[in-house]
KOLVEXTI-283140 format. One record per atom (N, C-alpha, C, O): z, y, x. Coordinates in steps of 0.05 Angstrom, whole numbers, padded with zeros to 5 digits, always signed. Example, Ala and Ser with C-alpha at 12.3 -4.5 7.8 and 13.67 -1.06 7.14 Angstrom:
BEGIN
+00156-00114+00264/+00156-00090+00246/+00156-00066+00264/+00169-00066+00285/+00142-00045+00257/+00143-00021+00273/+00157+00001+00258/+00161+00023+00268/
***
This chain:
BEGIN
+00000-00024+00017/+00000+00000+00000/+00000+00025+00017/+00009+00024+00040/-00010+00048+00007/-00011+00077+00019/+00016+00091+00023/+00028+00095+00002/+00028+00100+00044/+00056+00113+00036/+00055+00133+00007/+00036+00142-00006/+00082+00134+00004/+00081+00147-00020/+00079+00181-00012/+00085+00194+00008/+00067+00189-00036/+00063+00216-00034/+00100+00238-00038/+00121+00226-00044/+00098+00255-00036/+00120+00272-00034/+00136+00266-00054/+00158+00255-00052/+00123+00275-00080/+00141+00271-00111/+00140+00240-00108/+00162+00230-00105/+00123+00227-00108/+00145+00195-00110/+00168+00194-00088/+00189+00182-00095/+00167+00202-00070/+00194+00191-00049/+00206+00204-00061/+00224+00192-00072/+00205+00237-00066/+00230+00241-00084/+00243+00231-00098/+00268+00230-00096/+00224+00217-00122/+00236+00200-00146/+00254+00183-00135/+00279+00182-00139/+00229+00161-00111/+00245+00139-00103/+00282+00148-00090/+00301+00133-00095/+00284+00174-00074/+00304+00178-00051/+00328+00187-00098/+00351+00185-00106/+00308+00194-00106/+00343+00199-00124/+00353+00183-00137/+00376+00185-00144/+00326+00150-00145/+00345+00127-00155/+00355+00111-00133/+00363+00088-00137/+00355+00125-00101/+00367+00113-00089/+00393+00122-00081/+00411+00112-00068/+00389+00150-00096/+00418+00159-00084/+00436+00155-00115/+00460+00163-00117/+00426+00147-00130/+00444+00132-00154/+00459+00111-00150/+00481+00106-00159/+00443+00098-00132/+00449+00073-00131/+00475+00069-00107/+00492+00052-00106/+00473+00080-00098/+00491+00091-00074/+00512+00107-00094/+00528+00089-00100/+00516+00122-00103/+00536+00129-00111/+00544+00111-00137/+00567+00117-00142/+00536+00096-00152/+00538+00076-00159/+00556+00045-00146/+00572+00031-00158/+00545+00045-00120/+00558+00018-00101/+00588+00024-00095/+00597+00047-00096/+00605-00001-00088/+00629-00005-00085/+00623-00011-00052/+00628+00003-00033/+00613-00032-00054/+00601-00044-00024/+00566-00045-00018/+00548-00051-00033/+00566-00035+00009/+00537-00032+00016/+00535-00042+00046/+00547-00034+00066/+00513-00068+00044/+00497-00080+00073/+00472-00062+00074/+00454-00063+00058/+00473-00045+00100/+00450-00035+00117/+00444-00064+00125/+00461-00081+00123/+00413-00071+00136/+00406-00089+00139/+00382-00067+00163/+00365-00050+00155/+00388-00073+00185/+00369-00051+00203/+00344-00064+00226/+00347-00079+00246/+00320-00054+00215/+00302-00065+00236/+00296-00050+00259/+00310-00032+00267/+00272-00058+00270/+00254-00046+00295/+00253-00005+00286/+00262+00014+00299/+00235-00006+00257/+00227+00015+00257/+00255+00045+00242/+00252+00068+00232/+00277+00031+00247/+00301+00052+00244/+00301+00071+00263/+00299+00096+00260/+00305+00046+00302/+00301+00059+00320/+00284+00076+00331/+00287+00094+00348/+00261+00065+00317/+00237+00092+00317/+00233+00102+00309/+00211+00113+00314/+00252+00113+00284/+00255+00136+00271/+00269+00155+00290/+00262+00178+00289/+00287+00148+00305/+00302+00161+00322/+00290+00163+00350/+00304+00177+00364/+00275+00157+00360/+00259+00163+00383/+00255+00132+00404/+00241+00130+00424/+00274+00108+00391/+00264+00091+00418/+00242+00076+00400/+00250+00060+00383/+00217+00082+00404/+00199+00065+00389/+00183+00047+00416/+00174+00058+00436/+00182+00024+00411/+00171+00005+00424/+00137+00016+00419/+00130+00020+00442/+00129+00019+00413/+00098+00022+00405/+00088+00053+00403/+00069+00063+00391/+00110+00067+00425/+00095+00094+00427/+00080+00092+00463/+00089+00093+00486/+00055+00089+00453/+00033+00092+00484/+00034+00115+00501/+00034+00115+00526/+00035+00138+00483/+00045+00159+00501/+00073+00164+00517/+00069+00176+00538/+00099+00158+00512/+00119+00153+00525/+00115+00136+00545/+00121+00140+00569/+00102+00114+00534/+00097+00088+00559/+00089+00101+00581/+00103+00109+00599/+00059+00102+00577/+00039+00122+00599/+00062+00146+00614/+00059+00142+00638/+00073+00158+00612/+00082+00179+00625/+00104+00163+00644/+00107+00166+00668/+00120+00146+00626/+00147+00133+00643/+00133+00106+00653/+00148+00088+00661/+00118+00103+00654/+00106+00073+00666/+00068+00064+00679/+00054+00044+00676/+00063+00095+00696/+00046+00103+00707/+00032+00059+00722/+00012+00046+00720/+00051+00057+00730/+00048+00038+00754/+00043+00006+00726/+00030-00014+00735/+00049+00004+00706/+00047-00018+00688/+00015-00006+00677/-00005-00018+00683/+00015+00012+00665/-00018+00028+00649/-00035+00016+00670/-00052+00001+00660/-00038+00018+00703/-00056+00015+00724/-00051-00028+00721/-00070-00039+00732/-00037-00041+00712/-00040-00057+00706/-00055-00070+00672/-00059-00094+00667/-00061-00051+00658/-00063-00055+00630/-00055-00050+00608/-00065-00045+00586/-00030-00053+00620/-00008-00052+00595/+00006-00020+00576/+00019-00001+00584/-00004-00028+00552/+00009+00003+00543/+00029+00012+00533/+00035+00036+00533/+00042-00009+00521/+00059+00000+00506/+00085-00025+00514/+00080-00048+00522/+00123-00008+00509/+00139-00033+00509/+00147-00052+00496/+00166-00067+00499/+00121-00052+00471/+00129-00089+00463/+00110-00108+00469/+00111-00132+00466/+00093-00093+00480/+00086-00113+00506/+00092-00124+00530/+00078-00140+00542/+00115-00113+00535/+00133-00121+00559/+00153-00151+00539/+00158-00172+00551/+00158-00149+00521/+00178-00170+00515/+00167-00205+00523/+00150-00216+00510/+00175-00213+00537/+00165-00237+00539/+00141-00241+00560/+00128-00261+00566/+00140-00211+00570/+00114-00217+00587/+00137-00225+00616/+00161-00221+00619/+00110-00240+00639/+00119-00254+00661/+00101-00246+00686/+00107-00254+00708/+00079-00231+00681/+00071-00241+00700/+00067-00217+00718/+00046-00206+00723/+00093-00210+00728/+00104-00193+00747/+00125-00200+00767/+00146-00213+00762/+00118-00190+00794/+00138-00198+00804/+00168-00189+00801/+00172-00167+00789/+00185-00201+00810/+00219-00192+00809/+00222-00160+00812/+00233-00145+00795/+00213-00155+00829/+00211-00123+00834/+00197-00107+00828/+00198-00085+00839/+00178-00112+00808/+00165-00104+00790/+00179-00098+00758/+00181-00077+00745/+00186-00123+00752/+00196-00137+00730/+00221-00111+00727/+00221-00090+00715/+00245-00127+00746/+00261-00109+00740/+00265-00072+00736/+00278-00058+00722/+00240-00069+00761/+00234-00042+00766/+00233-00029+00728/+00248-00014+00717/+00209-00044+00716/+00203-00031+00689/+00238-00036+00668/+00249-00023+00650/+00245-00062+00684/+00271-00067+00656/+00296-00055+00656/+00311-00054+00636/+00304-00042+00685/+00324-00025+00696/+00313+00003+00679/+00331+00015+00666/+00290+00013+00679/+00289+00039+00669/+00283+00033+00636/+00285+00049+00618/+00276+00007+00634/+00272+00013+00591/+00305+00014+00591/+00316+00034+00583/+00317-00002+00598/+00345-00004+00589/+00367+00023+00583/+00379+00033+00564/+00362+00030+00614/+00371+00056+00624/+00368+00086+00593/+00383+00103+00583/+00338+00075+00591/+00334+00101+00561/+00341+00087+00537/+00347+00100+00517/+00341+00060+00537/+00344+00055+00507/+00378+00050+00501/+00389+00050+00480/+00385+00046+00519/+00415+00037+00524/+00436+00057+00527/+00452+00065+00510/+00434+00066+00562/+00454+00079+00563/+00445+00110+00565/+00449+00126+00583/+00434+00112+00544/+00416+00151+00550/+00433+00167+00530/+00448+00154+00516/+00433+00182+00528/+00458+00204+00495/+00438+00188+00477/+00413+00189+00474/+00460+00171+00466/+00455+00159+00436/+00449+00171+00413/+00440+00158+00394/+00453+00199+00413/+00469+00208+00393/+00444+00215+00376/+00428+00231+00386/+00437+00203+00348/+00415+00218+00330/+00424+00224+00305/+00444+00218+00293/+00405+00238+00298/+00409+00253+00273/+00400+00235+00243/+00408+00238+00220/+00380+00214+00256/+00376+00194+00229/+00397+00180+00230/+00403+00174+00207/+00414+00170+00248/+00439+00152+00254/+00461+00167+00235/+00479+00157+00220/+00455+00196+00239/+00484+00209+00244/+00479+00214+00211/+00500+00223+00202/+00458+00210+00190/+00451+00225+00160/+00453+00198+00143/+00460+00198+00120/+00443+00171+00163/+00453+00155+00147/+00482+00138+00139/+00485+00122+00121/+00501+00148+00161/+00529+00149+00164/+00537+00164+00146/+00560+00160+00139/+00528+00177+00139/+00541+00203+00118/+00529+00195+00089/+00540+00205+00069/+00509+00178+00086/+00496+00164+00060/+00523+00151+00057/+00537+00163+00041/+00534+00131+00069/+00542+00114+00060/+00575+00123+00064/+00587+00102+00064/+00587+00140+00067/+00610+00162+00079/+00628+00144+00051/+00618+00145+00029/+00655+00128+00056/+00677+00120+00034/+00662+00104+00024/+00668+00103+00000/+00634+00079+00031/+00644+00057+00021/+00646+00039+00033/+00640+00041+00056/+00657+00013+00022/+00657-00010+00033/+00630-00018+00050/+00611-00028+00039/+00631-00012+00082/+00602-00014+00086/+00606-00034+00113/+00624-00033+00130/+00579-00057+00111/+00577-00072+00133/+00545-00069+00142/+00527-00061+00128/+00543-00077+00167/+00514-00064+00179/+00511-00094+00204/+00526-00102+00222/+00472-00108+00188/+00467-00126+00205/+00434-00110+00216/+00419-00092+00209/+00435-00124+00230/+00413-00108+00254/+00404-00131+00277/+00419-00147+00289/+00377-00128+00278/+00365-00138+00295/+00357-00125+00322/+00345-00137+00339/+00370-00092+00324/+00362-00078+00349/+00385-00082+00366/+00408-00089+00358/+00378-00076+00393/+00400-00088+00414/+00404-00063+00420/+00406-00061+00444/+00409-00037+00406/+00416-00019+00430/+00439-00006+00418/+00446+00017+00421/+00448-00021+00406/+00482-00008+00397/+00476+00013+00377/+00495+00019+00363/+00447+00028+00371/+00453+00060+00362/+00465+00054+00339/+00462+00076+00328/+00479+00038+00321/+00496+00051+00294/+00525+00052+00311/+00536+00074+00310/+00540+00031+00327/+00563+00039+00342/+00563+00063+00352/+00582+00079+00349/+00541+00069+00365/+00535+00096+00390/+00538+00120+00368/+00545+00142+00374/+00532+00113+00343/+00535+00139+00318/+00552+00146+00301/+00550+00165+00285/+00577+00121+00306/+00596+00133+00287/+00609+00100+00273/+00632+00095+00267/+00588+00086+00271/+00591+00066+00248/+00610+00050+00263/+00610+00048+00288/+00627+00040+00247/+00655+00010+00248/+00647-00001+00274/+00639-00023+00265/+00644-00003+00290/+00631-00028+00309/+00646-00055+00300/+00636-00076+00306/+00671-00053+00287/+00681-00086+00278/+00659-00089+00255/+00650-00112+00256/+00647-00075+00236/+00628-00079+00214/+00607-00083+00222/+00590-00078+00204/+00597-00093+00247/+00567-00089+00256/+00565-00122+00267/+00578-00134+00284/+00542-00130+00248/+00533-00157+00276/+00507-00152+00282/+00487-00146+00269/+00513-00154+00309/+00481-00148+00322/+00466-00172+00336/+00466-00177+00360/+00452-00186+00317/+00444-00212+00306/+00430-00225+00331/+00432-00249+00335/+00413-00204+00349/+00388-00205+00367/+00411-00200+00397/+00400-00202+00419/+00441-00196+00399/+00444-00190+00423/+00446-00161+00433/+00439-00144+00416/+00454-00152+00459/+00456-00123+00460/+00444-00121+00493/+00450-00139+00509/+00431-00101+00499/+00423-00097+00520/+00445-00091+00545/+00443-00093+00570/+00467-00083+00525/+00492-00078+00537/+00509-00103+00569/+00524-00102+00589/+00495-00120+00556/+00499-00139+00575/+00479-00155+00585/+00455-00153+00579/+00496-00180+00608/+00470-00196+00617/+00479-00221+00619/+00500-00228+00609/+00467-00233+00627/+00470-00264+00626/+00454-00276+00643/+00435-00264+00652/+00461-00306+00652/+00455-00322+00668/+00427-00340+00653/+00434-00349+00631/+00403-00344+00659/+00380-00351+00654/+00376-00387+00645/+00363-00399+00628/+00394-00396+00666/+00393-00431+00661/+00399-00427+00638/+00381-00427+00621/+00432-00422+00629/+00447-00408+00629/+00466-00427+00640/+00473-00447+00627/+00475-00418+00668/+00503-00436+00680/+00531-00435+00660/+00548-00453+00658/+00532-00413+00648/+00557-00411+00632/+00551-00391+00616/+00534-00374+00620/+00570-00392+00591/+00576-00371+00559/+00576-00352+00570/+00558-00336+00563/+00591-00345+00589/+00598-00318+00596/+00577-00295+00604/+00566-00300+00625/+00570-00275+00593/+00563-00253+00599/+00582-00221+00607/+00604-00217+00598/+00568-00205+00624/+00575-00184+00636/+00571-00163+00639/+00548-00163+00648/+00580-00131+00637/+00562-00115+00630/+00539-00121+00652/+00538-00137+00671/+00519-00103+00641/+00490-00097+00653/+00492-00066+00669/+00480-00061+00690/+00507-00052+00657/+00502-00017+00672/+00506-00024+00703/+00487-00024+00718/+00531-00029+00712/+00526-00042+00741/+00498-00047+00757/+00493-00034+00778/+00483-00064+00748/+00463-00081+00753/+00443-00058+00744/+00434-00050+00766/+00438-00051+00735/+00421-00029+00727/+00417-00007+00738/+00393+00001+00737/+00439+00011+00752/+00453+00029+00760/+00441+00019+00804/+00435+00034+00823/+00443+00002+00801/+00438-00004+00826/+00407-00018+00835/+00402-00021+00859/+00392-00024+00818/+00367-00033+00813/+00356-00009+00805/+00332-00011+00804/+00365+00014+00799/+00350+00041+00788/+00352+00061+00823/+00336+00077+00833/+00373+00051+00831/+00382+00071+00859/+00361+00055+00882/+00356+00066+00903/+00351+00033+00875/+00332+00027+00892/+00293+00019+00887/+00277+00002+00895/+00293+00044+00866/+00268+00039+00858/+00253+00057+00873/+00262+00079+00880/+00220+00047+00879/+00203+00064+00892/+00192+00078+00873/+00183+00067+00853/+00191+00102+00875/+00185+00114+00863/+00155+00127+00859/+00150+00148+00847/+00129+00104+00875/+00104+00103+00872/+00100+00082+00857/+00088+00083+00836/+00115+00053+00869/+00103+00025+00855/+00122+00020+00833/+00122-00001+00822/+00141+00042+00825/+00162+00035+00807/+00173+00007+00807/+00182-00001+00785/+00174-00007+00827/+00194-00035+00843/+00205-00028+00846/+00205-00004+00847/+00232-00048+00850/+00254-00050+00868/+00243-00056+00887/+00225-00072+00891/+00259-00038+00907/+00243-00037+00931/+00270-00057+00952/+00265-00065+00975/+00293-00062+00940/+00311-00079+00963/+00314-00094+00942/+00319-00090+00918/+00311-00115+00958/+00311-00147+00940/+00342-00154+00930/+00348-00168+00911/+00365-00140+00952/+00387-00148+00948/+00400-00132+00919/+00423-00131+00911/+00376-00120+00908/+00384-00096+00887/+00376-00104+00867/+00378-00088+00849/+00363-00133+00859/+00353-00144+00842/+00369-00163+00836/+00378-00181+00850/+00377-00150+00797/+00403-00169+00785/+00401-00204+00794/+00380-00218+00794/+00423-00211+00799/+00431-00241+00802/+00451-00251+00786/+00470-00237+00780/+00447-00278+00776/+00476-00278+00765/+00502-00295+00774/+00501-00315+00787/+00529-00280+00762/+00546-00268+00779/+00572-00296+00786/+00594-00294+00795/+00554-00323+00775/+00561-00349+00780/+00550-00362+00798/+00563-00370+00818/+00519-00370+00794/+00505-00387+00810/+00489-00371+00829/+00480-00383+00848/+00484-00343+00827/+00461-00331+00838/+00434-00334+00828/+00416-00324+00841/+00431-00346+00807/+00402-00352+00793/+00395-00325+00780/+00408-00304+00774/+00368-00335+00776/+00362-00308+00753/+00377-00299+00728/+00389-00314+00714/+00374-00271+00724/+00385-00264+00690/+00368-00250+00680/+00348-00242+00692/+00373-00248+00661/+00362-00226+00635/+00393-00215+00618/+00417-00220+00619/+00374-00197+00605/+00396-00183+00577/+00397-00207+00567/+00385-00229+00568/+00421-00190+00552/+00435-00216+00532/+00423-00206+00514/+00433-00186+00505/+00397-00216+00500/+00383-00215+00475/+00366-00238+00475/+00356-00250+00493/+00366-00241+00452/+00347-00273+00444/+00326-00260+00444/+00317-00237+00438/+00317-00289+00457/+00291-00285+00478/+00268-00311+00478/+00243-00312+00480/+00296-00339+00475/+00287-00360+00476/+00322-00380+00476/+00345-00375+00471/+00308-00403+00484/+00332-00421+00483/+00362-00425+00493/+00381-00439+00486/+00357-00405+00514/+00368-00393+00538/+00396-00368+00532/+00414-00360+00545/+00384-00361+00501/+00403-00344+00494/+00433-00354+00489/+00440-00375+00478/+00450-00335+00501/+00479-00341+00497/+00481-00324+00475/+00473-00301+00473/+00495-00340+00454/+00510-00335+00426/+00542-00326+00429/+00555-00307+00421/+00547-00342+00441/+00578-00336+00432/+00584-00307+00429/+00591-00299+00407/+00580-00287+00451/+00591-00260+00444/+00592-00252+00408/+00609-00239+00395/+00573-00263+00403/+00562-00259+00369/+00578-00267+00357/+00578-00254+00336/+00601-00288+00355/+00599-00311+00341/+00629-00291+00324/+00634-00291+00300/+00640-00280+00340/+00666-00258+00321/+00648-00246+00311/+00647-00254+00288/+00634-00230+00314/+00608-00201+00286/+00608-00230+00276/+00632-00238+00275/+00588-00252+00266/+00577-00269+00251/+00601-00274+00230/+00599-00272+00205/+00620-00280+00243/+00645-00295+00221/+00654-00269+00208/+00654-00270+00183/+00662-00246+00220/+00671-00228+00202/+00645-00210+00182/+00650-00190+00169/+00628-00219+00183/+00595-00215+00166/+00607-00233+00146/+00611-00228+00122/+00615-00265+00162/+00613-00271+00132/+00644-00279+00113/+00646-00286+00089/+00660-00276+00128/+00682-00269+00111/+00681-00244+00094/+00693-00246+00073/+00667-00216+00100/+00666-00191+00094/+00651-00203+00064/+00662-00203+00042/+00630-00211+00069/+00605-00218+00043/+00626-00233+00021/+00625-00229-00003/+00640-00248+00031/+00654-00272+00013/+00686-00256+00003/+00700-00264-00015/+00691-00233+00019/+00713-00233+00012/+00730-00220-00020/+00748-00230-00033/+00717-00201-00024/+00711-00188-00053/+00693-00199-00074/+00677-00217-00072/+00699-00184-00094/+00674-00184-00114/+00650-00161-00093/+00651-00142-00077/+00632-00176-00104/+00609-00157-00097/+00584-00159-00125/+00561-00169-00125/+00598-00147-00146/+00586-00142-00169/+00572-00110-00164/+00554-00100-00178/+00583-00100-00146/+00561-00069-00148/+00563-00065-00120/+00578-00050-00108/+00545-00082-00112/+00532-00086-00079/+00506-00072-00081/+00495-00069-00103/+00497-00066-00062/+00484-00051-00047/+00468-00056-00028/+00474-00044-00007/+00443-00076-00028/+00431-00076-00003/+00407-00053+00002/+00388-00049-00014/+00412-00036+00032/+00385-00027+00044/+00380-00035+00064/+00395-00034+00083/+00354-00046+00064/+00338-00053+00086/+00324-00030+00095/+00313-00014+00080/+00325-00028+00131/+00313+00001+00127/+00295-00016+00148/+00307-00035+00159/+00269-00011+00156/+00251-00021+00187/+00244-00052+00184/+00224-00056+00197/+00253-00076+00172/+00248-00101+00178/+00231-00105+00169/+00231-00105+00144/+00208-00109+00182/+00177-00115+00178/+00181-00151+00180/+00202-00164+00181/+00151-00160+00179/+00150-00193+00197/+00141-00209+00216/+00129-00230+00214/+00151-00193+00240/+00155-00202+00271/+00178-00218+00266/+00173-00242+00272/+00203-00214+00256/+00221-00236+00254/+00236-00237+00226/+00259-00229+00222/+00226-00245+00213/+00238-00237+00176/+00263-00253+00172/+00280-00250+00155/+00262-00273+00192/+00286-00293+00179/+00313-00273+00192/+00336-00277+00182/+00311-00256+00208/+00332-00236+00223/+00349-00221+00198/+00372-00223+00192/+00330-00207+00186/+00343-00183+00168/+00331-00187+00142/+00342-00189+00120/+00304-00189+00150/+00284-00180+00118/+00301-00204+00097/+00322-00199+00085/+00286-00230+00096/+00296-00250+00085/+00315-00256+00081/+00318-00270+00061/+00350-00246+00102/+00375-00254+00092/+00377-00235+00069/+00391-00242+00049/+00365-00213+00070/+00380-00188+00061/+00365-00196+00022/+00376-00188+00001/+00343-00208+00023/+00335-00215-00006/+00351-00239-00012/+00362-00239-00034/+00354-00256+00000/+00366-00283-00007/+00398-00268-00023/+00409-00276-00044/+00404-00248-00007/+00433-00249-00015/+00437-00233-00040/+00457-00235-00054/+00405-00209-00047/+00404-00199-00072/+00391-00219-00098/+00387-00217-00122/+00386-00241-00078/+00374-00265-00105/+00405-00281-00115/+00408-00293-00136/+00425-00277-00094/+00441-00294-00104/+00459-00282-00119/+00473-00294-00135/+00460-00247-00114/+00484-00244-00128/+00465-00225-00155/+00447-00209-00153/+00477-00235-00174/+00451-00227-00198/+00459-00193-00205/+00442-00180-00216/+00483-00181-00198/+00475-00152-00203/+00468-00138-00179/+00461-00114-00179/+00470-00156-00157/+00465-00130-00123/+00435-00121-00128/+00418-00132-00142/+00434-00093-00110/+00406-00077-00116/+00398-00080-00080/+00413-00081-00060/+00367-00082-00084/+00360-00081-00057/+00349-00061-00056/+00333-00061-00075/+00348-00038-00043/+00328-00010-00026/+00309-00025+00002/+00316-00037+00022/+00289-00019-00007/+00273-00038+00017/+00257-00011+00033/+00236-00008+00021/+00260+00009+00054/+00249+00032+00069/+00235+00016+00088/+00247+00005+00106/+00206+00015+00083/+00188+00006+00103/+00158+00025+00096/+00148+00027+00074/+00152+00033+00112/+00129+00045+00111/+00100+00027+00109/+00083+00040+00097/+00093+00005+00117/+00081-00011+00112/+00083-00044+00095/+00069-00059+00083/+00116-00042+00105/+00125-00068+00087/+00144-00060+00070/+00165-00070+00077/+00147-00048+00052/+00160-00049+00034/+00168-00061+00002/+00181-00052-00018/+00152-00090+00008/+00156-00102-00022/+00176-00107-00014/+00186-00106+00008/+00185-00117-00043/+00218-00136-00053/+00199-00156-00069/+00177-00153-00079/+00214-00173-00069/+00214-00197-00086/+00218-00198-00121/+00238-00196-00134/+00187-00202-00129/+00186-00192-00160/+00206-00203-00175/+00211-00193-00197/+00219-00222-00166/+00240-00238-00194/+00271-00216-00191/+00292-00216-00203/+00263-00204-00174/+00293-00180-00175/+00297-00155-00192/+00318-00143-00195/+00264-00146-00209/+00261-00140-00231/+00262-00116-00225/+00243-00107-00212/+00287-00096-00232/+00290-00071-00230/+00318-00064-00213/+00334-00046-00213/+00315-00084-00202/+00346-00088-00181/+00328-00086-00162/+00341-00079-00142/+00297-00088-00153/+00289-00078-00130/+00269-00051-00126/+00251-00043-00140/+00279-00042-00105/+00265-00009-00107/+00252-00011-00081/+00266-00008-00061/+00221-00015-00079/+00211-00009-00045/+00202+00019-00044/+00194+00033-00062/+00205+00026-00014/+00198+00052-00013/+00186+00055+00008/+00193+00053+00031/+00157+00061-00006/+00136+00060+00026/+00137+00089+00039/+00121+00108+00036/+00159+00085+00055/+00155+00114+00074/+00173+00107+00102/+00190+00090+00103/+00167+00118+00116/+00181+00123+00144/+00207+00130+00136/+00213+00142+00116/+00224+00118+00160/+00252+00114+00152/+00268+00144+00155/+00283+00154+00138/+00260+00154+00179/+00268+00182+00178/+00273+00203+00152/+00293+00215+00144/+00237+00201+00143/+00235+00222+00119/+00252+00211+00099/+00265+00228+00087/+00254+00184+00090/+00273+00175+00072/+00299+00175+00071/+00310+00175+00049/+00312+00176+00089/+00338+00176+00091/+00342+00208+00089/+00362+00215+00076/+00329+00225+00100/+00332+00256+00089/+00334+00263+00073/+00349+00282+00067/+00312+00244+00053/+00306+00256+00025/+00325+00233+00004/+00328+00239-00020/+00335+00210+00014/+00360+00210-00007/+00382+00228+00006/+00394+00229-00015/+00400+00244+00025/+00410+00260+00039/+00412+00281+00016/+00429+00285-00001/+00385+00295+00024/+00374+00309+00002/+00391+00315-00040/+00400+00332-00056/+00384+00287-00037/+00380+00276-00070/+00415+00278-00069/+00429+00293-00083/+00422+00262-00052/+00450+00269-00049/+00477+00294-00057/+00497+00295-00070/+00458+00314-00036/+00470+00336-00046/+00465+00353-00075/+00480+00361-00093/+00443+00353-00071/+00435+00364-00104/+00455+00360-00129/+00466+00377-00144/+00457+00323-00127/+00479+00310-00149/+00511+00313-00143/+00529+00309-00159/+00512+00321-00116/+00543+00317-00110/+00561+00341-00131/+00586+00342-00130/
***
């Protein structure tokens, strides 16, 4: 479908801000394109190109093409993953779509699942005990076999892999500056699922208190918004977040996707999609917000 024109998001942002002032309890359910409402967008070519001169002269344009790619060396590799981290991680967190949709949901019962690894609803205000961050956090690292559960921060490792980059071939230019991990000496990565390799446990307290939180009340005037979950990985956010408005027969789903925004027809008028960018929507229920307050 075409995004919606001005007067429909209106419409849509004021039966969404009914619905919201309506709710007792509300699951944010957060994808890819939240964070690129806020500036870390994986699929902006022009950011790439300027911060990653030395990858473009290889092909490559954009950073979700880096996920899973291999065929770079160590000092290469890390060179590009020390500096995505560095901005998506530990850079001023602080945004204004983070900081408007904290204030949407301001006094209620609110829990927040997410498939992005970069902390931004903690980094903005939100519960961090109310948050599971399903995909892992860039925040840390981990051992690759994996020799053991345990993971560690990453800023360290980052911090010192960034102090030895060349600043032509964007490598690590001293090998001894290239993360190891801090058991066997083998390779690491972030702790984000990636593959088989991923360590869970850190997760496994967010997961249980997700689902004691879901189970623990009535949730007769629940609240799901999905804001960004497209289907690169639907079983993450998109799909729990309908399954749980199919099960509970009065919860409402808000679905903010600019290109994916159906809901599931058997949810009737309990589902509202809203084809627009997450930014402009969350303004304009913001917006709708004040008007009614």
């Amino acid at each position: 479908m075409k995004p919606m024109t001005a007067e429909e998001l209106k419409q849509a942002a004021i039966q969404a801000a009914r619905w919201i002032r309506d709710a007792e309890r509300v699951v944010i359910g957060a994808g890819a394109g939240l964070s690129a409402a806020a500036g870390l967008d994986y699929g902006d070519q022009e950011d790439f190109a300027a911060r990653f001169p030395a990858l473009v002269k290889r092909g490559l344009k954009a950073a979700y093409e880096m996920i899973g790619y291999s065929d770079l060396s160590e000092a290469a590799f890390w060179g590009y993953w020390a500096a995505h981290v560095a901005q998506m991680r530990f850079a001023d967190g602080r945004s204004a779509v983070y900081e408007t949709l904290r204030c949407l949901v301001a006094g209620k019962d609110c829990f927040v699942l997410t498939s992005n690894v970069d902390a931004m609803f903690a980094r903005n205000g939100f519960d961090p005990h109310r948050i599971w961050s399903v995909q892992g956090d860039y925040a840390f690292m981990q051992c690759l076999r994996p020799c053991t559960t345990e993971v560690w921060p990453s800023a360290p490792a980052i911090r010192r892999a960034l102090d030895a980059m060349d600043p032509e071939t964007q490598e690590v230019a001293d090998p001894d500056r290239i993360p190891r991990c801090i058991r066997c000496g083998g390779k690491v990565f972030l702790n984000v699922r990636g593959g088989r390799w991923f360590v869970e446990e850190p997760y496994h307290a967010q997961m249980e208190r997700w689902r004691h939180w879901i189970g623990e009340k009535s949730n007769e005037r629940l609240l799901l918004i999905d804001i960004g979950s497209g289907f690169n990985t639907p079983g993450v956010i998109r799909w729990p977040m309908e399954q749980i408005a199919g099960r509970v027969p009065t919860a409402r789903l808000v679905r903010i996707n600019l290109h994916d925004a159906g809901v599931p027809r058997d949810l009737g008028d309990r589902g509202l999609p809203v084809w627009s960018g997450a930014r402009e929507t969350i303004e304009a229920i913001g917006s709708a917000l004040q008007r009614t307050a």
